[in-house]
N, C-alpha and C positions, 0 to 999 in steps of 0.2 A: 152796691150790694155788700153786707157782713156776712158771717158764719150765721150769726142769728138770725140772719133773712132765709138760708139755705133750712136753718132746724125748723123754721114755722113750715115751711110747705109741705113736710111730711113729719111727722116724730119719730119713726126711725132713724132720722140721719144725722139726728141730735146723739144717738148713739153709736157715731160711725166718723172717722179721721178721714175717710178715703169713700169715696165712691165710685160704682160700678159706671158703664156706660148708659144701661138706661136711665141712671137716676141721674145723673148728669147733662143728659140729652132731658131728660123733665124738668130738670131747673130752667135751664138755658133755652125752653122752648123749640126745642129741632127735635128731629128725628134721630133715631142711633145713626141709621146710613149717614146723613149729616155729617155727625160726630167722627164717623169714622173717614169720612171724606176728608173733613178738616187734618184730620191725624197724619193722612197721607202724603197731605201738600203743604204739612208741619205750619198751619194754622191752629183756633185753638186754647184751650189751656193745658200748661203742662199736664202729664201724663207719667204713671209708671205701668209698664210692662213687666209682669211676674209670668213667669215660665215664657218660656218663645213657642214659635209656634203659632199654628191657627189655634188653638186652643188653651192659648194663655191670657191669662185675663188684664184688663184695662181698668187702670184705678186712677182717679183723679183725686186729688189731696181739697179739702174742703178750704183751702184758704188760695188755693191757685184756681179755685174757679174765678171766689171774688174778687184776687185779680187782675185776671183777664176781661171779666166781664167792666171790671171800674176801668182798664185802658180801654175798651175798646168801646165801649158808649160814653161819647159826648154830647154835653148838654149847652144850650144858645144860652 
């Protein structure tokens, strides 16, 4: 997976460094609970956390999705 695989699936995110949890959970095909599962038991792709709290938001950096996602699918 590239950044340019991540900007075709939506056009918004061709204008965006960082992504939320849902759009992140819609790349990677999971659910946010998923996403937020994996966060807990520090699986995943990196993550930044802006403000603490239950109500600070969860940003994924659009080059740490691709990757997590390129280590952790292998192919025969």
């Amino acid at each position: 997976m590239t950044i340019l695989d991540i900007e075709t699936i939506d056009p918004i995110f061709k204008k965006r460094v960082c992504l939320n949890s849902k759009q992140t959970a819609q790349i990677l095909g999971v659910s946010c609970s998923s996403l937020e599962n994996w966060r807990s038991a520090g699986l995943g792709p990196s993550f930044v956390k802006v403000n603490s709290g239950k109500k600070g938001r969860v940003l994924y950096d659009k080059s740490a999705i691709c990757e997590w996602v390129n280590q952790t699918i292998k192919t025969a």
